[in-house]
TIVEX-57073 format. One line per 10 residues: number of its first residue (from 1); their letters; for each residue z, y, x of C-alpha. Coordinates in steps of 0.001 Angstrom, whole numbers, plus 500000, padded with zeros to 6 digits. Each point is the difference from the previous one (the first is absolute). Example, Ala and Ser with C-alpha at 12.3 -4.5 7.8 and 13.67 -1.06 7.14 Angstrom:
1> AS> 507800/495500/512300; 499340/503440/501370
END
This chain:
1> XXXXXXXXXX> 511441/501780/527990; 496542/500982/498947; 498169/498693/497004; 496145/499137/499105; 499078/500078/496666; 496831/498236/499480; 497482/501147/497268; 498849/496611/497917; 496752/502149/498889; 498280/500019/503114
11> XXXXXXXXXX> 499150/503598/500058; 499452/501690/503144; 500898/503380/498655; 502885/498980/496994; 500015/502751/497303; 503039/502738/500061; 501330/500340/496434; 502838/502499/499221; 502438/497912/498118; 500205/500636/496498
21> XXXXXXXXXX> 503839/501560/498764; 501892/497431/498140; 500287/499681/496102; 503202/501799/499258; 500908/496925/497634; 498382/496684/498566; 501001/500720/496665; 496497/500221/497641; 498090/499987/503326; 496706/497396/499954
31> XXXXXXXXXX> 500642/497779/503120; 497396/498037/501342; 500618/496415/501701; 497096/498534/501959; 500010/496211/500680; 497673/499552/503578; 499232/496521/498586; 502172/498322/502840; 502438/496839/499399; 503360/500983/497770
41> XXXXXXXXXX> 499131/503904/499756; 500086/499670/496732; 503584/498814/499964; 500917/503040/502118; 498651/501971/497426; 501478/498842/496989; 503025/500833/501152; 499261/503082/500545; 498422/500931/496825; 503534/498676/498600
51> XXXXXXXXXX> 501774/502275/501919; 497613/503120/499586; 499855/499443/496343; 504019/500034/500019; 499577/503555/501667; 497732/501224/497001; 496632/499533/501604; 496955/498844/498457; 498179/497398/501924; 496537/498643/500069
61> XXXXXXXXXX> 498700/497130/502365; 497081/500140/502271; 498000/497325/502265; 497725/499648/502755; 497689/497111/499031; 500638/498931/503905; 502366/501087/502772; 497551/499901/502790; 498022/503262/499143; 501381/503456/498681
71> XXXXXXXXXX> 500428/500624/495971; 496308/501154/498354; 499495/503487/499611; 500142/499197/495878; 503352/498455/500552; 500849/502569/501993; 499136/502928/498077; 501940/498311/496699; 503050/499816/501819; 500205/504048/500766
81> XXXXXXXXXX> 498723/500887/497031; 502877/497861/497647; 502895/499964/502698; 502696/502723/501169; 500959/497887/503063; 498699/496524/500838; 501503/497181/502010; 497859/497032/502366; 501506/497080/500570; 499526/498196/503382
91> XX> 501208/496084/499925; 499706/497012/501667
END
């Protein structure tokens, strides 16, 4: 069975990025949760921070002011600056 992945951004050449290695633990690490602005993301995401927090991360909260265009370049720029790792969540 083959598989298309479609690319939401449009691009007609999508950007290769090396992934990044994994933190070896969460424990003291600064992890970043990004609410898109979309219907009950936010719920997704408290949960989360609950269960990162039980793992010994830090957490701070991010959001886009509106799902339909990418984060600002500020916004952006704060969030790998302060954050080890961050986390976007999608929801509908």
């Amino acid at each position: 069975m083959m598989r298309v992945l479609l690319d939401p951004t449009s691009e007609t050449q999508p950007a290769l990025r090396a992934r990044l290695p994994r933190l070896a633990s969460l424990q003291g690490r600064t992890v970043g949760l990004l609410d898109i602005a979309k219907p009950r993301g936010d719920i997704f995401l408290d949960r989360l921070e609950e269960r990162l927090r039980e793992r010994g991360a830090h957490v701070e909260r991010f959001r886009k002011p509106t799902f339909t265009k990418p984060a600002p370049v500020d916004l952006r720029q704060e969030i790998a600056t302060r954050c080890d790792a961050v986390v976007e969540a999608l929801a509908d």
